[in-house]
N, CA, C and O atoms as a Maestro MAE file, in Angstrom:
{
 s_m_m2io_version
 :::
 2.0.0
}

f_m_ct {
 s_m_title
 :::
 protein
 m_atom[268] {
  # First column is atom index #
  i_m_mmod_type
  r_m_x_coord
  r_m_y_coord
  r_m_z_coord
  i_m_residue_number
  s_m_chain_name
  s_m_pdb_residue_name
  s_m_pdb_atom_name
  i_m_atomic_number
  :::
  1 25 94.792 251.850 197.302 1 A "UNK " " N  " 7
  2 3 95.372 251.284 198.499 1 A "UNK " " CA " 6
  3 2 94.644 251.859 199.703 1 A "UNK " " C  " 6
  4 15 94.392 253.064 199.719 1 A "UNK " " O  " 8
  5 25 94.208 250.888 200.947 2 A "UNK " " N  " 7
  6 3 93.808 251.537 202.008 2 A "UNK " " CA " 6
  7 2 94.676 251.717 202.925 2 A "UNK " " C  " 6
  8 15 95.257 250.656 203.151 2 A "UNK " " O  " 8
  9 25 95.101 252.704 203.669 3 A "UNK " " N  " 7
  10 3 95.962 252.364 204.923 3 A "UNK " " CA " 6
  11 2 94.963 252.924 206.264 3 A "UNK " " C  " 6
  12 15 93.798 253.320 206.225 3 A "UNK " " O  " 8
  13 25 95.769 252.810 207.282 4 A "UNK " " N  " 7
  14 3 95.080 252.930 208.726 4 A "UNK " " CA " 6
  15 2 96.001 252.895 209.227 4 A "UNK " " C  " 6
  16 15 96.886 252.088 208.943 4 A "UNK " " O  " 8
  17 25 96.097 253.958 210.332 5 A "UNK " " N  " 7
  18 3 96.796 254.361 211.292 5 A "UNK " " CA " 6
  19 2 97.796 253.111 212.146 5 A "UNK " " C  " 6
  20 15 97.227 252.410 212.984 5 A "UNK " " O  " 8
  21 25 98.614 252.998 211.992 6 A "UNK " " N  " 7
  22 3 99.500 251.705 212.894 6 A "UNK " " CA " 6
  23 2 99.963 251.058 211.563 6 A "UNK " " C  " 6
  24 15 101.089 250.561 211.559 6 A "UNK " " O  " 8
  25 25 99.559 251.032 210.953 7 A "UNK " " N  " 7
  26 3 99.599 250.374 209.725 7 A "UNK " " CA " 6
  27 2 101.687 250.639 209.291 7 A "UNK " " C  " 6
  28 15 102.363 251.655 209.450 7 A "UNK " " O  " 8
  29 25 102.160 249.088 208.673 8 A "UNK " " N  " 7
  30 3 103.825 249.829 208.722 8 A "UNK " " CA " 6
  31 2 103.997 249.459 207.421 8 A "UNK " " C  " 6
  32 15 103.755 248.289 207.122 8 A "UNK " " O  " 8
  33 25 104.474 250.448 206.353 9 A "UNK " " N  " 7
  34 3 104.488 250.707 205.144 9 A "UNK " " CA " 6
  35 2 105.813 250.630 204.634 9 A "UNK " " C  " 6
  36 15 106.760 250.300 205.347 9 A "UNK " " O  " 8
  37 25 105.942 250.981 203.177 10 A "UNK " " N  " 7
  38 3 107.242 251.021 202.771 10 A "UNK " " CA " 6
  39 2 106.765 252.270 201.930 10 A "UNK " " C  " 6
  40 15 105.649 252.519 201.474 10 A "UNK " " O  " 8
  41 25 108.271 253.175 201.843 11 A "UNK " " N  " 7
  42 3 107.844 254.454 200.344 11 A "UNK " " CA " 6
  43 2 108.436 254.101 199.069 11 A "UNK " " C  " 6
  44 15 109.244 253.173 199.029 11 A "UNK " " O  " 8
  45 25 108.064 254.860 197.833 12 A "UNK " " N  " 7
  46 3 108.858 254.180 196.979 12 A "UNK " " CA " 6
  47 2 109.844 254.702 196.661 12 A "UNK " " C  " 6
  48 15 110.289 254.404 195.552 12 A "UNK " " O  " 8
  49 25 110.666 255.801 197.596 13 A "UNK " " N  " 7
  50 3 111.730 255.735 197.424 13 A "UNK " " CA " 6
  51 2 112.985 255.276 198.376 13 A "UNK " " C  " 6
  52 15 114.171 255.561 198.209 13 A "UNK " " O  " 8
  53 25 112.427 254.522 199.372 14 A "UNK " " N  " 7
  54 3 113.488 253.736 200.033 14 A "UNK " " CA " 6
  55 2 112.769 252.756 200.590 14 A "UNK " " C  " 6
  56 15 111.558 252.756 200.810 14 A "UNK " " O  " 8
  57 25 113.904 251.553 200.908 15 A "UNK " " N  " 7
  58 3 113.300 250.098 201.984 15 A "UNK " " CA " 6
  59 2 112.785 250.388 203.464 15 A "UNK " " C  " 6
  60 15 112.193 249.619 204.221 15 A "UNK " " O  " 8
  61 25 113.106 251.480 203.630 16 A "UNK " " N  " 7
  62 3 112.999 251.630 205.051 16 A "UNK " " CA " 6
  63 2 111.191 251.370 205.676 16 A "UNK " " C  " 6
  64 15 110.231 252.045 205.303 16 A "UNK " " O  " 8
  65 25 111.152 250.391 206.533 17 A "UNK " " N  " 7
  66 3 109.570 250.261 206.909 17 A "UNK " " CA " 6
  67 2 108.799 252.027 208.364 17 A "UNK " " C  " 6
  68 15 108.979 252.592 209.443 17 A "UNK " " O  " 8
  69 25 108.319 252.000 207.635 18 A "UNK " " N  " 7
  70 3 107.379 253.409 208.285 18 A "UNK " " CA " 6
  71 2 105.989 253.122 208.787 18 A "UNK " " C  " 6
  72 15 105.381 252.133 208.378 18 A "UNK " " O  " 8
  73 25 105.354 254.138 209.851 19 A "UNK " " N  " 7
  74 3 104.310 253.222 210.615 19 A "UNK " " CA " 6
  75 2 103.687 254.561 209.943 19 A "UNK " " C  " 6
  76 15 104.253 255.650 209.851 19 A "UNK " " O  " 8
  77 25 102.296 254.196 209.464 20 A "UNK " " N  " 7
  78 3 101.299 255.539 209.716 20 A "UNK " " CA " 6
  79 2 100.861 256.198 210.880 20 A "UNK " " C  " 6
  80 15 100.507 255.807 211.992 20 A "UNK " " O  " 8
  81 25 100.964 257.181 210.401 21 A "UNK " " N  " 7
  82 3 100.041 258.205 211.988 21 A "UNK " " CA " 6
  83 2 98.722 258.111 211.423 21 A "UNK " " C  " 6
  84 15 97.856 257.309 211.771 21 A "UNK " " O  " 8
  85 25 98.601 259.253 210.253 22 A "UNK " " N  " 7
  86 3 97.757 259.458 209.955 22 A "UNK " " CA " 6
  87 2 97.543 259.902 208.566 22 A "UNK " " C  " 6
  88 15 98.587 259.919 207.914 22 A "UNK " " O  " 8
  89 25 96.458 260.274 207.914 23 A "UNK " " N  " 7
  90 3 95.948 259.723 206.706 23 A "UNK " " CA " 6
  91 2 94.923 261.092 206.231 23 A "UNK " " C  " 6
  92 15 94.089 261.448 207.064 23 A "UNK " " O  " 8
  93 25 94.981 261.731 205.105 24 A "UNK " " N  " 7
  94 3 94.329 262.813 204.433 24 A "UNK " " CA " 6
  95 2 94.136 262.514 203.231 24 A "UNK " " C  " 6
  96 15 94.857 263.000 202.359 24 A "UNK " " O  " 8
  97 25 92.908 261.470 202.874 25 A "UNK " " N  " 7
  98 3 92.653 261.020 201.749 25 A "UNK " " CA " 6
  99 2 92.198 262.100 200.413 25 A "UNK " " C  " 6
  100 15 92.184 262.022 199.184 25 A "UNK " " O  " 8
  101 25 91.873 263.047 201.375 26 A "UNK " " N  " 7
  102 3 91.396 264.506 200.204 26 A "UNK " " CA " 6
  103 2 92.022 265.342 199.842 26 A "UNK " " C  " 6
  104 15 91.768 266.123 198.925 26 A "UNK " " O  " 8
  105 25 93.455 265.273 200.894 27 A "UNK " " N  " 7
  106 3 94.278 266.317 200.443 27 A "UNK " " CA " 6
  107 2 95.808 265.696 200.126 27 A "UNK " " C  " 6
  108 15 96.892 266.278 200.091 27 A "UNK " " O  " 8
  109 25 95.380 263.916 199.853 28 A "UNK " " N  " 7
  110 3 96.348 263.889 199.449 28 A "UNK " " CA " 6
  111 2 97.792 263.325 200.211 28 A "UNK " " C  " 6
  112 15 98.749 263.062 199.483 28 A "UNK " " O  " 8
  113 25 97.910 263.154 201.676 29 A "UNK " " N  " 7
  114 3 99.079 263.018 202.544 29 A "UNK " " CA " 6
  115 2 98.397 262.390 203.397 29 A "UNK " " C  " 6
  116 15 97.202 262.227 203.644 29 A "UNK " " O  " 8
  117 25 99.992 261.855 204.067 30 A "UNK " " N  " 7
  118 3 99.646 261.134 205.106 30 A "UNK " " CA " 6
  119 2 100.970 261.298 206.052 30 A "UNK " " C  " 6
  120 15 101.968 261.740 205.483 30 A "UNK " " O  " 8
  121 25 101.076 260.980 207.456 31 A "UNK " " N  " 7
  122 3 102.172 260.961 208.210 31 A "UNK " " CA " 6
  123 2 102.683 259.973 208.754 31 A "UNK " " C  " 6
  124 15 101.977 259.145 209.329 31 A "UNK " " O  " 8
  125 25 104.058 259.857 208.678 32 A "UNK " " N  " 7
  126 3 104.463 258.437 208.943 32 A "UNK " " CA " 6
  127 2 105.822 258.864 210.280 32 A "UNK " " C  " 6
  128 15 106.263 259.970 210.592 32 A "UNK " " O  " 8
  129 25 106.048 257.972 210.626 33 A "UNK " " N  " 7
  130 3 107.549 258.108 211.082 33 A "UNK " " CA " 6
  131 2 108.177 256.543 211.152 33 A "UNK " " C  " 6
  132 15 107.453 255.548 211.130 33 A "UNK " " O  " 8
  133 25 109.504 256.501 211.232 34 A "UNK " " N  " 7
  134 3 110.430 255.126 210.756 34 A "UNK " " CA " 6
  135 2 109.849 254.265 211.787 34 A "UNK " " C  " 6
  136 15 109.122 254.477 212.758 34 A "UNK " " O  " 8
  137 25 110.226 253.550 211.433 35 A "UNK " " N  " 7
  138 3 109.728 251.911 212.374 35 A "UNK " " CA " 6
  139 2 110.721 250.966 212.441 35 A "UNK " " C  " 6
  140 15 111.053 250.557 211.328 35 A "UNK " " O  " 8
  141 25 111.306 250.484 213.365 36 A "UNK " " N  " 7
  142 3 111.010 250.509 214.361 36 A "UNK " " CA " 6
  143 2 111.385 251.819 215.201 36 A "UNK " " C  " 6
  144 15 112.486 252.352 215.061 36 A "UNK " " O  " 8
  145 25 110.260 252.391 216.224 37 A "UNK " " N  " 7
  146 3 110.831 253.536 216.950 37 A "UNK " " CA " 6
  147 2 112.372 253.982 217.438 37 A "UNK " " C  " 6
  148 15 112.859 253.016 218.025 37 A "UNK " " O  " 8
  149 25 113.144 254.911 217.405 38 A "UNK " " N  " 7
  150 3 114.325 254.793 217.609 38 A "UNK " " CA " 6
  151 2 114.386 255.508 219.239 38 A "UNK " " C  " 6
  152 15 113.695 256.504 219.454 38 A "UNK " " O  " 8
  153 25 115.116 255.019 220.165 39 A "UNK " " N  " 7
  154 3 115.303 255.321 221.227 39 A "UNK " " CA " 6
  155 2 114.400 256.120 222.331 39 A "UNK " " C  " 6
  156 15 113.684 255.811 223.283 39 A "UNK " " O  " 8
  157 25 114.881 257.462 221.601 40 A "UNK " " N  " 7
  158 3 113.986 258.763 222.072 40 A "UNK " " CA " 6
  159 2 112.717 259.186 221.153 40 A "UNK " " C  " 6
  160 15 111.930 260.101 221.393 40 A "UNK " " O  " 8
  161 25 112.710 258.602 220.420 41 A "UNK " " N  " 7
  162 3 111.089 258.792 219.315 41 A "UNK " " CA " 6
  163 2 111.840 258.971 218.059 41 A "UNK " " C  " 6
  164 15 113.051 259.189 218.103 41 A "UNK " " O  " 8
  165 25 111.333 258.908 217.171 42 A "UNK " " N  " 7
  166 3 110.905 259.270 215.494 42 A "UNK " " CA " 6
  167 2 110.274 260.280 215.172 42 A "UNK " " C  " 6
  168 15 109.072 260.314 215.435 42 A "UNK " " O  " 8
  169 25 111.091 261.718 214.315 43 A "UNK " " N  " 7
  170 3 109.911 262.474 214.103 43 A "UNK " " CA " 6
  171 2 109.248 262.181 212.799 43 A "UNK " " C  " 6
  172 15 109.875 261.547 211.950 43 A "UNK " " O  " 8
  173 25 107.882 262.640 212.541 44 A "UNK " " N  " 7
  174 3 106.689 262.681 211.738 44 A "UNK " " CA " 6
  175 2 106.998 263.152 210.534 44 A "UNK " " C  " 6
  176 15 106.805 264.368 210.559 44 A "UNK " " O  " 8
  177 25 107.337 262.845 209.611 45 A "UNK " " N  " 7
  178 3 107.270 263.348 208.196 45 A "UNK " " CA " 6
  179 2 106.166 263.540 207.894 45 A "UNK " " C  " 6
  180 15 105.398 263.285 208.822 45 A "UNK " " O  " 8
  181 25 105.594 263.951 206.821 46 A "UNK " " N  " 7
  182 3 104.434 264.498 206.066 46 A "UNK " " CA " 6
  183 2 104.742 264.100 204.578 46 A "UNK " " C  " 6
  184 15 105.453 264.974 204.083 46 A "UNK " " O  " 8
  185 25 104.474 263.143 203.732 47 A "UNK " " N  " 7
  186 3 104.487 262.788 202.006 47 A "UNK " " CA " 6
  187 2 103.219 262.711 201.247 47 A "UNK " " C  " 6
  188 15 102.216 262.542 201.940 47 A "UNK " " O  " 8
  189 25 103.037 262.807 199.838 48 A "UNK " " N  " 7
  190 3 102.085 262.597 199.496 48 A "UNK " " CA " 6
  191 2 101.520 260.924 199.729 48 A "UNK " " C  " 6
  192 15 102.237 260.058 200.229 48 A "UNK " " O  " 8
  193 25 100.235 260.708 199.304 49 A "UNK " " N  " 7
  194 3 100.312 258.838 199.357 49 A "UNK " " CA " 6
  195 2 100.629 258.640 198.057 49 A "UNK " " C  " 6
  196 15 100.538 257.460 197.716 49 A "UNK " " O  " 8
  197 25 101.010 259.487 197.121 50 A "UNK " " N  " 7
  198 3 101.956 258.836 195.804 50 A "UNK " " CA " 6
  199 2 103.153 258.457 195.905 50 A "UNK " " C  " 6
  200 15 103.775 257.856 195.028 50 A "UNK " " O  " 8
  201 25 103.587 258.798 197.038 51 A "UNK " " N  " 7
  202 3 105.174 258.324 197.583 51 A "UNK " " CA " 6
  203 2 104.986 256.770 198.213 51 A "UNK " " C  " 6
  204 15 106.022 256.122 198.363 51 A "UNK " " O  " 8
  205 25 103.758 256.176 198.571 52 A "UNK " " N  " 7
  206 3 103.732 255.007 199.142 52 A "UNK " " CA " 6
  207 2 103.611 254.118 198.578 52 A "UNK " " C  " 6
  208 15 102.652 254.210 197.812 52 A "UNK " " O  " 8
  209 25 104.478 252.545 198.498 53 A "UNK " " N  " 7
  210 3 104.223 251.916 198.050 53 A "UNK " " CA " 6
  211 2 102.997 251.028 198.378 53 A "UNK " " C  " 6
  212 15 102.525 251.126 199.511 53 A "UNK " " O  " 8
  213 25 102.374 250.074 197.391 54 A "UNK " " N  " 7
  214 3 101.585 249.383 198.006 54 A "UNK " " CA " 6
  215 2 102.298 248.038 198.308 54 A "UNK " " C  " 6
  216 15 102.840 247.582 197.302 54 A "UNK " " O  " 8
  217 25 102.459 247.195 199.548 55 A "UNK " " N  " 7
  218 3 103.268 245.943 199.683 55 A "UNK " " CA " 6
  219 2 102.768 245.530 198.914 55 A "UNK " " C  " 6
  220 15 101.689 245.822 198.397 55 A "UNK " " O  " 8
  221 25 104.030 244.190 198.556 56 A "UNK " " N  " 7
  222 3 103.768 243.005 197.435 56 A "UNK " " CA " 6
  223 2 103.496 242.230 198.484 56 A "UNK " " C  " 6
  224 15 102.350 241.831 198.275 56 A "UNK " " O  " 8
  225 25 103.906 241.747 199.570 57 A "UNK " " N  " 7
  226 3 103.371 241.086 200.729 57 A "UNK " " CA " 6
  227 2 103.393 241.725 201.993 57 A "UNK " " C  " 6
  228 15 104.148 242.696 202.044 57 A "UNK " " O  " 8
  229 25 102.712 241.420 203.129 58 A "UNK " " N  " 7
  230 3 101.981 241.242 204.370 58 A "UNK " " CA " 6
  231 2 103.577 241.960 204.998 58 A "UNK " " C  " 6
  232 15 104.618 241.318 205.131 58 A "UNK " " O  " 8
  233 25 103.367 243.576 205.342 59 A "UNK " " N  " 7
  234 3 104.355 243.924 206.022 59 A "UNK " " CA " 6
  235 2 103.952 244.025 208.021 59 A "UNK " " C  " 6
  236 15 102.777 244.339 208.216 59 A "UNK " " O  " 8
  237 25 104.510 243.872 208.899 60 A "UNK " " N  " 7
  238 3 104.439 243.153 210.081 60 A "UNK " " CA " 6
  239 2 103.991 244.807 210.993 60 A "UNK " " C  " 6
  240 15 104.773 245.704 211.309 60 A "UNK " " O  " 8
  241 25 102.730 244.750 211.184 61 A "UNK " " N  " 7
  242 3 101.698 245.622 212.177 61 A "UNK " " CA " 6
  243 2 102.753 245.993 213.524 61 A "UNK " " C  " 6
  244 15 102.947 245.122 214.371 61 A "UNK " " O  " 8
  245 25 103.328 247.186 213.629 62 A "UNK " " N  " 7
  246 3 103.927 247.157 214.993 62 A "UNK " " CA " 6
  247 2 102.680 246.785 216.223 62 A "UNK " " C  " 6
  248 15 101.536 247.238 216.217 62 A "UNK " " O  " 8
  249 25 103.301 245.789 217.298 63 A "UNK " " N  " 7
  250 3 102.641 245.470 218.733 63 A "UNK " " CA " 6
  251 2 101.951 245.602 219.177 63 A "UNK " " C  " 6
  252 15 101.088 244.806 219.549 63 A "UNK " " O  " 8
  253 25 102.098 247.195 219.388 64 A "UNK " " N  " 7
  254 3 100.926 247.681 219.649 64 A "UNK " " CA " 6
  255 2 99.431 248.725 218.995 64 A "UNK " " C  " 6
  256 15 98.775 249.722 219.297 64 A "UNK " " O  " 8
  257 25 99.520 247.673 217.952 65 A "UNK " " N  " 7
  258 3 98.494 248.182 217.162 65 A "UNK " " CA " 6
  259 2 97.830 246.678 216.272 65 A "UNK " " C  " 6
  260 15 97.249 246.573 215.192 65 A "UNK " " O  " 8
  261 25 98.186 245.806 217.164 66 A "UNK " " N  " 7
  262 3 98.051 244.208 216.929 66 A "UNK " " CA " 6
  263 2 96.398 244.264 217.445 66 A "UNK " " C  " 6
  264 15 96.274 244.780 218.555 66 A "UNK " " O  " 8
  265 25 95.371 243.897 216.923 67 A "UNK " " N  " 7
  266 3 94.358 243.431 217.491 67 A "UNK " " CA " 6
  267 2 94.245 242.550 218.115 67 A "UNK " " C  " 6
  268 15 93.144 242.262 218.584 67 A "UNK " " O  " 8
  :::
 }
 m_bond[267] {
  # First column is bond index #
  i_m_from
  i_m_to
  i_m_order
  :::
  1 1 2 1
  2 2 3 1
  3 3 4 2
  4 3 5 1
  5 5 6 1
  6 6 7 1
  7 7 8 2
  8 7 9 1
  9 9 10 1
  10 10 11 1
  11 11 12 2
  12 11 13 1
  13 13 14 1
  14 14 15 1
  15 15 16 2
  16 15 17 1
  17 17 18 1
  18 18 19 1
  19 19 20 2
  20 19 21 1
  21 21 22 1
  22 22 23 1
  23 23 24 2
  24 23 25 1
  25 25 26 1
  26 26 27 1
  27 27 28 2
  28 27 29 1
  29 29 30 1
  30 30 31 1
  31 31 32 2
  32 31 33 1
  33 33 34 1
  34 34 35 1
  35 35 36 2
  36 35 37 1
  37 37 38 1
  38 38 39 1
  39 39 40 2
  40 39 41 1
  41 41 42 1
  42 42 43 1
  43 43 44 2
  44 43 45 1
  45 45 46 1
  46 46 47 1
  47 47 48 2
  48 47 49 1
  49 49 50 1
  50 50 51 1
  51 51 52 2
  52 51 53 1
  53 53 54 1
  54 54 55 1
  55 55 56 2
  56 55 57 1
  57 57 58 1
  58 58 59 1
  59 59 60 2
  60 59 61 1
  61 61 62 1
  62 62 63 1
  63 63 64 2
  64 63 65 1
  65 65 66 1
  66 66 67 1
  67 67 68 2
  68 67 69 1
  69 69 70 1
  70 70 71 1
  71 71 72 2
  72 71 73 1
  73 73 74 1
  74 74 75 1
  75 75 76 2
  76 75 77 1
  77 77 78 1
  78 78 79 1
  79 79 80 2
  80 79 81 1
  81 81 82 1
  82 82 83 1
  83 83 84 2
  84 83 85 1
  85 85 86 1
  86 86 87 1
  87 87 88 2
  88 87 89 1
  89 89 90 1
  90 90 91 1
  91 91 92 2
  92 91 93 1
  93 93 94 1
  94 94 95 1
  95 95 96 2
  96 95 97 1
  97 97 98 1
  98 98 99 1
  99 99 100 2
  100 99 101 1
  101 101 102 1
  102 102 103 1
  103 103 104 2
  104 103 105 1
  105 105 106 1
  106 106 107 1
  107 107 108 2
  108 107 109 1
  109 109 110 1
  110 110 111 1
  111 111 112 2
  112 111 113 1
  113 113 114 1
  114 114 115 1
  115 115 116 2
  116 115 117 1
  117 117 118 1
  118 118 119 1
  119 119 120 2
  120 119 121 1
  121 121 122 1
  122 122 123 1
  123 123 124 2
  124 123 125 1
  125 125 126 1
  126 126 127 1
  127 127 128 2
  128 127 129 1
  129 129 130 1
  130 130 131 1
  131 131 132 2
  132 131 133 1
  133 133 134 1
  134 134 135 1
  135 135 136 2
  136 135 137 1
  137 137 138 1
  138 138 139 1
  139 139 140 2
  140 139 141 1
  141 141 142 1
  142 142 143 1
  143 143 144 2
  144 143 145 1
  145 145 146 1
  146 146 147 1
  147 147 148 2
  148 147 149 1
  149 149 150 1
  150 150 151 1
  151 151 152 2
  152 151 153 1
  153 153 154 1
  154 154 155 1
  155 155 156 2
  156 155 157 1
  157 157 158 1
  158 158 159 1
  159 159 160 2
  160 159 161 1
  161 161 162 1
  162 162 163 1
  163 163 164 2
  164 163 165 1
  165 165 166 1
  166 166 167 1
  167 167 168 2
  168 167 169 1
  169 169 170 1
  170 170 171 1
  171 171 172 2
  172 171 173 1
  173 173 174 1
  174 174 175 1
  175 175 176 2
  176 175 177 1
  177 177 178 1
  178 178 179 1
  179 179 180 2
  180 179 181 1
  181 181 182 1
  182 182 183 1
  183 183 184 2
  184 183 185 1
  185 185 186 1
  186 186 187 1
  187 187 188 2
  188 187 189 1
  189 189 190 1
  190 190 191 1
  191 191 192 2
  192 191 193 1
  193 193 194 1
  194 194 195 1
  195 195 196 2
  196 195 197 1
  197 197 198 1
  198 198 199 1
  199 199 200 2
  200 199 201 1
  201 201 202 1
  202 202 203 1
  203 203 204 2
  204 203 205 1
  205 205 206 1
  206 206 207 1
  207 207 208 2
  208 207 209 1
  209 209 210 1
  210 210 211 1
  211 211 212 2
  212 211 213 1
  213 213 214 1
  214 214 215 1
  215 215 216 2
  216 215 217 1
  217 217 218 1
  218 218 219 1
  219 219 220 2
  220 219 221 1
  221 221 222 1
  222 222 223 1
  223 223 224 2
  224 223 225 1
  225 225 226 1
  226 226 227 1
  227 227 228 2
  228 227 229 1
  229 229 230 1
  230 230 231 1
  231 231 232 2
  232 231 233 1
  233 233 234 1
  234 234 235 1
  235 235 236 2
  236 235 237 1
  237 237 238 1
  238 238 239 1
  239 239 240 2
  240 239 241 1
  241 241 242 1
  242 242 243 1
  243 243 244 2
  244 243 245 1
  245 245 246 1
  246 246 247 1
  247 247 248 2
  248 247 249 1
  249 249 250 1
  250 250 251 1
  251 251 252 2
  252 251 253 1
  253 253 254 1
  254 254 255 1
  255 255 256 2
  256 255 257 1
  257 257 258 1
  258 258 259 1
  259 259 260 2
  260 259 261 1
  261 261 262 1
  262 262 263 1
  263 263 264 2
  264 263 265 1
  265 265 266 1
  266 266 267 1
  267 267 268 2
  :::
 }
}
């Protein structure tokens, strides 16, 4: 699976959609926080990318990370 930063994911252990921050393909993790942003911000979790699912379909790019 590739991801990229903005990118809004699902994990496989809940529905909840998550945006990437960022991405450590060598060590393994990546950082996400919930999506849509909540009020005052979302903080940053840290999971492996074995926790991520790969979509079965086209999950929706938050706004501002729309090309």
């Amino acid at each position: 699976m590739t991801l990229h930063p903005g990118d809004c994911i699902q994990l496989t252990s809940d529905d909840q959609l998550y945006q990437v921050i960022g991405i450590d393909d060598r060590g393994d993790r990546c950082w996400l926080r919930r999506w849509p942003l909540a009020r005052h911000g979302s903080p940053v979790i840290e999971l492996s990318l074995r926790q991520v699912q790969t979509p079965g379909h086209h999950l929706p790019q938050p706004l501002n990370s729309r090309g």
